[in-house]
VEXTI-541521 format. One record per residue: chain; x, y, z of N, C-alpha, C, O in turn. Coordinates in steps of 0.05 Angstrom, whole numbers, plus 5000, padded with zeros to 4 digits. Example, Ala and Ser with C-alpha at 12.3 -4.5 7.8 and 13.67 -1.06 7.14 Angstrom:
2
<pt chain="A" n_px="5264" n_py="4886" n_pz="5156" ca_px="5246" ca_py="4910" ca_pz="5156" c_px="5264" c_py="4934" c_pz="5156" o_px="5285" o_py="4934" o_pz="5169"/>
<pt chain="A" n_px="5257" n_py="4955" n_pz="5142" ca_px="5273" ca_py="4979" ca_pz="5143" c_px="5258" c_py="5001" c_pz="5157" o_px="5268" o_py="5023" o_pz="5161"/>
***
This chain:
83
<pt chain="A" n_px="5017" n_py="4976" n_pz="5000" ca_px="5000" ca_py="5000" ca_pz="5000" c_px="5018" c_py="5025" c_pz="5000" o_px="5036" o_py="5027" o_pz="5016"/>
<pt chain="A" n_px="5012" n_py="5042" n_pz="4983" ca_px="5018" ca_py="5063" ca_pz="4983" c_px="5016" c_py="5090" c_pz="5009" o_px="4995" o_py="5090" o_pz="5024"/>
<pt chain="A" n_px="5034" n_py="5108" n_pz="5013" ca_px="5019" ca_py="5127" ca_pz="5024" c_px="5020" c_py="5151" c_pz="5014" o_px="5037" o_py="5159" o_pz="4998"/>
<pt chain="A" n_px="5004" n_py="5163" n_pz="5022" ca_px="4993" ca_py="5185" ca_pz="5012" c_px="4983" c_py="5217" c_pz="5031" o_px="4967" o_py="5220" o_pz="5050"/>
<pt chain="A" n_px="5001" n_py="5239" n_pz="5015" ca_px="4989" ca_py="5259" ca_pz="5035" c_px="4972" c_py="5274" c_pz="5022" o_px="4975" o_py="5284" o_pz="5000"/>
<pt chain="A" n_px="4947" n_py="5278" n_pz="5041" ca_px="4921" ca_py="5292" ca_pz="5034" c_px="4915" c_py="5318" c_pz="5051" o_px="4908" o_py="5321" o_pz="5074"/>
<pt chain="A" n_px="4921" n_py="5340" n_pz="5029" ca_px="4931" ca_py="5365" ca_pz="5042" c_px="4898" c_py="5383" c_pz="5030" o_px="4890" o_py="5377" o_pz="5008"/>
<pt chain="A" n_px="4885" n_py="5399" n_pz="5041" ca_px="4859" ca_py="5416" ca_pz="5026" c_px="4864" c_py="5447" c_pz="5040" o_px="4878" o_py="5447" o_pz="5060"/>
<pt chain="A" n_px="4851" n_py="5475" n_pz="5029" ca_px="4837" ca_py="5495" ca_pz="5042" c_px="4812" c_py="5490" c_pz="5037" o_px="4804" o_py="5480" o_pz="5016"/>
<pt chain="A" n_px="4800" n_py="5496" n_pz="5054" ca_px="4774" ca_py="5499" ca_pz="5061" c_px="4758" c_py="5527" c_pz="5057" o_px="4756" o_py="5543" o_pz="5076"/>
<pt chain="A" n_px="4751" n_py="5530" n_pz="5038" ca_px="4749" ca_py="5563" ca_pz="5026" c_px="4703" c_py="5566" c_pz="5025" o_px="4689" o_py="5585" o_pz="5025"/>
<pt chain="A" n_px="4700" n_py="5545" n_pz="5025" ca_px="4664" ca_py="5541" ca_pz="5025" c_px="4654" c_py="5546" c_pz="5046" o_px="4633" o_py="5559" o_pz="5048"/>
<pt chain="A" n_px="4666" n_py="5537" n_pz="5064" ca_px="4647" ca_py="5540" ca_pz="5094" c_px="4666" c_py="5547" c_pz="5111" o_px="4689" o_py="5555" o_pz="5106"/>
<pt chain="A" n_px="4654" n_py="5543" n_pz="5135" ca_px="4672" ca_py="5546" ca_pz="5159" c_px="4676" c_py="5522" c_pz="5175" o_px="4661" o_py="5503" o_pz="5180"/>
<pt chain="A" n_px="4699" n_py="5529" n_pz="5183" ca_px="4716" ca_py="5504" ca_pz="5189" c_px="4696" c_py="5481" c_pz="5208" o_px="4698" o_py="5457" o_pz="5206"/>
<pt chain="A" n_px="4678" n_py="5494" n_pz="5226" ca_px="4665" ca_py="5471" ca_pz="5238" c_px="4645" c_py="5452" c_pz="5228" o_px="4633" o_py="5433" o_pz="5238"/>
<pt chain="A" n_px="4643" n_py="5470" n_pz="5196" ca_px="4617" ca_py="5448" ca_pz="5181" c_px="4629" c_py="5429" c_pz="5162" o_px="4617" o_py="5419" o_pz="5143"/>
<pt chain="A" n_px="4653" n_py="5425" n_pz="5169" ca_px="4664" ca_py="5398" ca_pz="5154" c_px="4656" c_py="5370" c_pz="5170" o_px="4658" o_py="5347" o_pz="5160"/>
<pt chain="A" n_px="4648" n_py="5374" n_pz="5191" ca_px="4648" ca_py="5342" ca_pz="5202" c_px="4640" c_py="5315" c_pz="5184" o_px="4644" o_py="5292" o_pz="5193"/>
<pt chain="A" n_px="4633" n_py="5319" n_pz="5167" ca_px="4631" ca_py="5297" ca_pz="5142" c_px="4655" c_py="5288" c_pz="5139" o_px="4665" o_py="5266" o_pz="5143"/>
<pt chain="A" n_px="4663" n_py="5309" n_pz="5131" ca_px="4694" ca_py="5306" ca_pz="5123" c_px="4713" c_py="5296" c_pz="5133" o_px="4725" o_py="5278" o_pz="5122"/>
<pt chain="A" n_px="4717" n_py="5306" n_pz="5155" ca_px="4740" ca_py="5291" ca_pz="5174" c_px="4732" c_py="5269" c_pz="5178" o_px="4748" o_py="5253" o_pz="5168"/>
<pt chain="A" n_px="4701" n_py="5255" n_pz="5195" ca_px="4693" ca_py="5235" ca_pz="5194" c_px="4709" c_py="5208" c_pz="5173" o_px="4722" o_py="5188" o_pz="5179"/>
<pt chain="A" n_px="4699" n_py="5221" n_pz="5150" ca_px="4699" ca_py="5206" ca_pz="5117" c_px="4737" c_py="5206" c_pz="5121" o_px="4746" o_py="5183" o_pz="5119"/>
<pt chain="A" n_px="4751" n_py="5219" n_pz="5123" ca_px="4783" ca_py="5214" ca_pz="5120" c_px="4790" c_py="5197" c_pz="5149" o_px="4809" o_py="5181" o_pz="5146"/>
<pt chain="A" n_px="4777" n_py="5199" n_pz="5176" ca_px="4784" ca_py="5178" ca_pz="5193" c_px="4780" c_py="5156" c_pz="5186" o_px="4798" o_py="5139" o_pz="5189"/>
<pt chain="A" n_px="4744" n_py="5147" n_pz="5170" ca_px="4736" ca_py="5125" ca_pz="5159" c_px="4759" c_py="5116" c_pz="5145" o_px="4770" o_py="5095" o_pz="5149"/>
<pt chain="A" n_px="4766" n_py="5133" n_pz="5128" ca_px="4784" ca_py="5115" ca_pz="5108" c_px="4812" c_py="5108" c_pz="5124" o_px="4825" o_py="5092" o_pz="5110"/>
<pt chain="A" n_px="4821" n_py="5112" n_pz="5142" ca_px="4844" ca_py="5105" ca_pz="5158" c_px="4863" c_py="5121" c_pz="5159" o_px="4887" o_py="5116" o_pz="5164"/>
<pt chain="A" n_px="4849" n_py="5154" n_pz="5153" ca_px="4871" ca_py="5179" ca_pz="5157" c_px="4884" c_py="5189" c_pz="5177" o_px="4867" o_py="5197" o_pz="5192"/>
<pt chain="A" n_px="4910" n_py="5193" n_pz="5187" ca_px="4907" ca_py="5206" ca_pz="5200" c_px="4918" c_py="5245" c_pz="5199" o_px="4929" o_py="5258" o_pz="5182"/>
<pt chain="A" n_px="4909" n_py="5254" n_pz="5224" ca_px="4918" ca_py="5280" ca_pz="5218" c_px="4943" c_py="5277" c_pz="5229" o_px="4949" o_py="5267" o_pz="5250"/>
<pt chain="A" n_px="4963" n_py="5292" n_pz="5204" ca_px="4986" ca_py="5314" ca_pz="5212" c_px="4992" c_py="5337" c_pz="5223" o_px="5003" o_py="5346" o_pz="5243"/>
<pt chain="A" n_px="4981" n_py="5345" n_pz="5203" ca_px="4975" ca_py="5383" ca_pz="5207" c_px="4944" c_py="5392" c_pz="5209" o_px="4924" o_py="5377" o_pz="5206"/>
<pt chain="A" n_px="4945" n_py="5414" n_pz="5212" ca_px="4911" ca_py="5419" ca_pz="5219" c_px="4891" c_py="5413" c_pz="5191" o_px="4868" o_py="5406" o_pz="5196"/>
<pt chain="A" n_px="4901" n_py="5417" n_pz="5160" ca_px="4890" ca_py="5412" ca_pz="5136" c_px="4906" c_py="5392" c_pz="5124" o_px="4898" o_py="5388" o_pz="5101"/>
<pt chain="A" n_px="4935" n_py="5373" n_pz="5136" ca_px="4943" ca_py="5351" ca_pz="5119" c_px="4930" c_py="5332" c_pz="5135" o_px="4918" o_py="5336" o_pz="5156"/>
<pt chain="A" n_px="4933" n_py="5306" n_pz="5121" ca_px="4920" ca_py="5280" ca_pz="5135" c_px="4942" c_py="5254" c_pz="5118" o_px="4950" o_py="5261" o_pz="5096"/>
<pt chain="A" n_px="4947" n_py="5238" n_pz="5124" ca_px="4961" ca_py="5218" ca_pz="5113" c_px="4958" c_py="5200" c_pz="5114" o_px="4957" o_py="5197" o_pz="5139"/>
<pt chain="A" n_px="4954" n_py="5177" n_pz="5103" ca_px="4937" ca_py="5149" ca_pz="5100" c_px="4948" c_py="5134" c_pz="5081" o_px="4959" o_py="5144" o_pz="5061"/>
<pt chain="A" n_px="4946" n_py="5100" n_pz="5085" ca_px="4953" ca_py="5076" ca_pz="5063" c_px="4936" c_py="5075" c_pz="5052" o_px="4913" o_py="5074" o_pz="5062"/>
<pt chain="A" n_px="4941" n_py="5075" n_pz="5027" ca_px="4918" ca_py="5056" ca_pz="5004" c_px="4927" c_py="5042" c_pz="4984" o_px="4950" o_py="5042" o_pz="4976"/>
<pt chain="A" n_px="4908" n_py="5027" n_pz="4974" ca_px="4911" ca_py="5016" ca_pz="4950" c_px="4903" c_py="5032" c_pz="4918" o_px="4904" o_py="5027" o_pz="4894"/>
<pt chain="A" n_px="4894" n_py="5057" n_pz="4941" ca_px="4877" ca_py="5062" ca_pz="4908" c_px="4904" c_py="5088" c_pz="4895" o_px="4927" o_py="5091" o_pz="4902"/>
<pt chain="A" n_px="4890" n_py="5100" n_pz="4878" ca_px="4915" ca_py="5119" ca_pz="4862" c_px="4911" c_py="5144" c_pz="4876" o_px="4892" o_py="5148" o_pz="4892"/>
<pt chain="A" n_px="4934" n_py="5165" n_pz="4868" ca_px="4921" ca_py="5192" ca_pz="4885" c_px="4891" c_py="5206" c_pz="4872" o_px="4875" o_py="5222" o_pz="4881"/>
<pt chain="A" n_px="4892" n_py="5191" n_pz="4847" ca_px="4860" ca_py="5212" ca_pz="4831" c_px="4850" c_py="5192" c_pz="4847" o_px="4845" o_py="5201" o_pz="4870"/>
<pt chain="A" n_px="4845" n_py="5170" n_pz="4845" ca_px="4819" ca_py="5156" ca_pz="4854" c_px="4814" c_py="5172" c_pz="4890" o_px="4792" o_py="5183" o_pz="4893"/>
<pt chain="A" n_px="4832" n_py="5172" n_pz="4910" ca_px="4823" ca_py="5183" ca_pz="4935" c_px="4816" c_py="5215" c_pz="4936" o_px="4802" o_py="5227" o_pz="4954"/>
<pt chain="A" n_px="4826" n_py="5225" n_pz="4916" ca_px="4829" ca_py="5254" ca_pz="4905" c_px="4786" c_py="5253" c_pz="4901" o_px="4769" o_py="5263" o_pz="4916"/>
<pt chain="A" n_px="4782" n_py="5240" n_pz="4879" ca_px="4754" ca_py="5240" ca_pz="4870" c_px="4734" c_py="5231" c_pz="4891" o_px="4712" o_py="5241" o_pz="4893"/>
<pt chain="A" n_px="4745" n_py="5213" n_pz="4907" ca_px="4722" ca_py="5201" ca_pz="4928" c_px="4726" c_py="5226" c_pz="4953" o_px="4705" o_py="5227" o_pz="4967"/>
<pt chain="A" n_px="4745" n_py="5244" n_pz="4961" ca_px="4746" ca_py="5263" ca_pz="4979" c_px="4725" c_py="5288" c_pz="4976" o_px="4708" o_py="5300" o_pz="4988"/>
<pt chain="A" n_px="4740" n_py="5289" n_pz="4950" ca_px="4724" ca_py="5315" ca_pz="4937" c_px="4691" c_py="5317" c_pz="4951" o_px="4680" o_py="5336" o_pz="4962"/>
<pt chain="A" n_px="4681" n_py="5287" n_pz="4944" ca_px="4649" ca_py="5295" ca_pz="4948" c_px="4643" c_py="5301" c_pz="4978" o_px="4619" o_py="5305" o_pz="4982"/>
<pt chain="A" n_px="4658" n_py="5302" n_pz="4998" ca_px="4649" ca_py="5313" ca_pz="5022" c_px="4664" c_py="5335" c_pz="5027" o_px="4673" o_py="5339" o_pz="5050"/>
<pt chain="A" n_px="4669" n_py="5354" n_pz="5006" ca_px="4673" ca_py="5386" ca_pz="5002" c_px="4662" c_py="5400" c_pz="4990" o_px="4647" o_py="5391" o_pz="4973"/>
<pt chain="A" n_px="4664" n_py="5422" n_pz="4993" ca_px="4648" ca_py="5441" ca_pz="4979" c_px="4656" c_py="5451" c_pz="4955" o_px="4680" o_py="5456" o_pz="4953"/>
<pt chain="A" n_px="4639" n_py="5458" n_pz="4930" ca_px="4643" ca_py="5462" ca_pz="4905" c_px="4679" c_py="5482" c_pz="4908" o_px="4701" o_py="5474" o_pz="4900"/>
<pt chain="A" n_px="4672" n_py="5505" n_pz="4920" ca_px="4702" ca_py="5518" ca_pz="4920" c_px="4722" c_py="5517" c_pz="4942" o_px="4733" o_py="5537" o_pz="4951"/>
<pt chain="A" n_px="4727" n_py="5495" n_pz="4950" ca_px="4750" ca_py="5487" ca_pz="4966" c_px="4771" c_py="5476" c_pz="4947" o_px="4765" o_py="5471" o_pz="4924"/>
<pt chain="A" n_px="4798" n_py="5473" n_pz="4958" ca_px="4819" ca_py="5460" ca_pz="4944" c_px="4840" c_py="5435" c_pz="4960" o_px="4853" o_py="5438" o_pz="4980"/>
<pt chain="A" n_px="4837" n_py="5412" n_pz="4943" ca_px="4852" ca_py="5386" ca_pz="4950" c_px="4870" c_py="5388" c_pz="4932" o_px="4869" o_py="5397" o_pz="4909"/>
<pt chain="A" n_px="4892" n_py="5376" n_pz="4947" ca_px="4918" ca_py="5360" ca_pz="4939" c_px="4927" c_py="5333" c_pz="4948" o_px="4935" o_py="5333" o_pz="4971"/>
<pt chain="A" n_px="4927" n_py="5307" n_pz="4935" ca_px="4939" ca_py="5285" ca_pz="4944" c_px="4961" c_py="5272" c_pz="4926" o_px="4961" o_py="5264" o_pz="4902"/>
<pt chain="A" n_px="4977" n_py="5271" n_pz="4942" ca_px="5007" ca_py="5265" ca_pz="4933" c_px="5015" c_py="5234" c_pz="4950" o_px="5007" o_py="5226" o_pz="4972"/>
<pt chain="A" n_px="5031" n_py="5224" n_pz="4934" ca_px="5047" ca_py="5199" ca_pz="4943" c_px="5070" c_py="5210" c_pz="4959" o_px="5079" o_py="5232" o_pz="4955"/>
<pt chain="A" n_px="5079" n_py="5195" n_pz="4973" ca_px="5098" ca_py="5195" ca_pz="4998" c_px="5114" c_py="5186" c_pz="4991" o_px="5108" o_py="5162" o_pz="4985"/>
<pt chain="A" n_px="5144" n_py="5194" n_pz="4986" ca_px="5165" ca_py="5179" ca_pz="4992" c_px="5180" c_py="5179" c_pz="5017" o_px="5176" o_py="5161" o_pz="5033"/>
<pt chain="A" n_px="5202" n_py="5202" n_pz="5027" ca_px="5218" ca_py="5200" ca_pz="5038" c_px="5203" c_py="5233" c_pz="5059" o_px="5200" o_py="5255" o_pz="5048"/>
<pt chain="A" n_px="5197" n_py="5230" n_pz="5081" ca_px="5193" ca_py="5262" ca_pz="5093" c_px="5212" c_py="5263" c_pz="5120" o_px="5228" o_py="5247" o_pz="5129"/>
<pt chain="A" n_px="5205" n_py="5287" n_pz="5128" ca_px="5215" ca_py="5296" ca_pz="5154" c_px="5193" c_py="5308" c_pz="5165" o_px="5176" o_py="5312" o_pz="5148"/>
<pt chain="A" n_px="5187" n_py="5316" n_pz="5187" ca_px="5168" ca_py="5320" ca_pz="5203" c_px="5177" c_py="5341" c_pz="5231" o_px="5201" o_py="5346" o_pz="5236"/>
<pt chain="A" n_px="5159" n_py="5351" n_pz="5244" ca_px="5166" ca_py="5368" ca_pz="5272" c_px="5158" c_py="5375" c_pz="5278" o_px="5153" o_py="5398" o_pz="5271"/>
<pt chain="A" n_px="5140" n_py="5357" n_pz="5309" ca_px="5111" ca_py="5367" ca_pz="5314" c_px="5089" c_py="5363" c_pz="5297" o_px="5071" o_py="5378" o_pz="5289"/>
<pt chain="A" n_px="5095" n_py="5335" n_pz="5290" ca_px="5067" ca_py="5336" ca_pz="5280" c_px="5046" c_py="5324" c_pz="5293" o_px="5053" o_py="5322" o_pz="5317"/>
<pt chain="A" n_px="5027" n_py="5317" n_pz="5290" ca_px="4998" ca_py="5318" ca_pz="5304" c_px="5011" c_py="5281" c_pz="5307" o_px="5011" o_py="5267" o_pz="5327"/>
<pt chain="A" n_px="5019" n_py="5276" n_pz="5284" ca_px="5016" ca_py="5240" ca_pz="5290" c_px="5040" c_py="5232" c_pz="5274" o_px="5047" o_py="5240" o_pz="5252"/>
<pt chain="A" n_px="5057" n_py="5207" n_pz="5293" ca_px="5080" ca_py="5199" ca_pz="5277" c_px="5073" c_py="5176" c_pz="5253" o_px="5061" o_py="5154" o_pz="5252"/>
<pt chain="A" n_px="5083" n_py="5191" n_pz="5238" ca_px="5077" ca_py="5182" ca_pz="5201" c_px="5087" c_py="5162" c_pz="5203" o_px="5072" o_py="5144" o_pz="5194"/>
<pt chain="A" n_px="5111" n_py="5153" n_pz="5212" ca_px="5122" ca_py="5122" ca_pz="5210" c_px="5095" c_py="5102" c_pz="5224" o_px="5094" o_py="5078" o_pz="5217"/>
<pt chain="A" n_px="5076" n_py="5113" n_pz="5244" ca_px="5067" ca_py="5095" ca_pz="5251" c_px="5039" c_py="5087" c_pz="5238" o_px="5022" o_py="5073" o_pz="5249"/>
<pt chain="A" n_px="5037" n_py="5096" n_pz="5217" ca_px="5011" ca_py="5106" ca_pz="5194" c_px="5017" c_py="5071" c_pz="5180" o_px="5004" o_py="5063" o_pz="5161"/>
***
């Protein structure tokens, strides 16, 4: 499995009417890094988690999901090696 970092702004609402959202990226086995990255294994590609995210955002917000190779970290919310 791949990993993958899943980075967004949140530009549609306000930050406390995402709870779908976060929900839907814990479901999938995310966790948080930073307050808008999240990082998670999959099997699927970055479009495919890219397209299934999207729908619990709002028309003008912005995602990014990228593959992981090699990072560094400091303070982050959750140790990535243990993802």
């Amino acid at each position: 499995m791949a990993l993958y970092l899943v980075t967004y702004d949140l530009i549609g609402k306000s930050f406390d009417q995402y709870e779908t959202l976060i929900a839907e990226l814990e479901g999938l086995g995310a966790r948080r890094v930073l307050l808008f990255q999240w990082v998670l294994r999959s099997d699927n590609t970055a479009a495919e988690i890219r397209d299934h995210i999207r729908r619990f955002m709002h028309p003008n917000d912005q995602i990014l999901v990228t593959a992981m190779g090699q990072w560094a970290s400091w303070k982050a919310f959750t140790d990535i090696n243990q993802i």
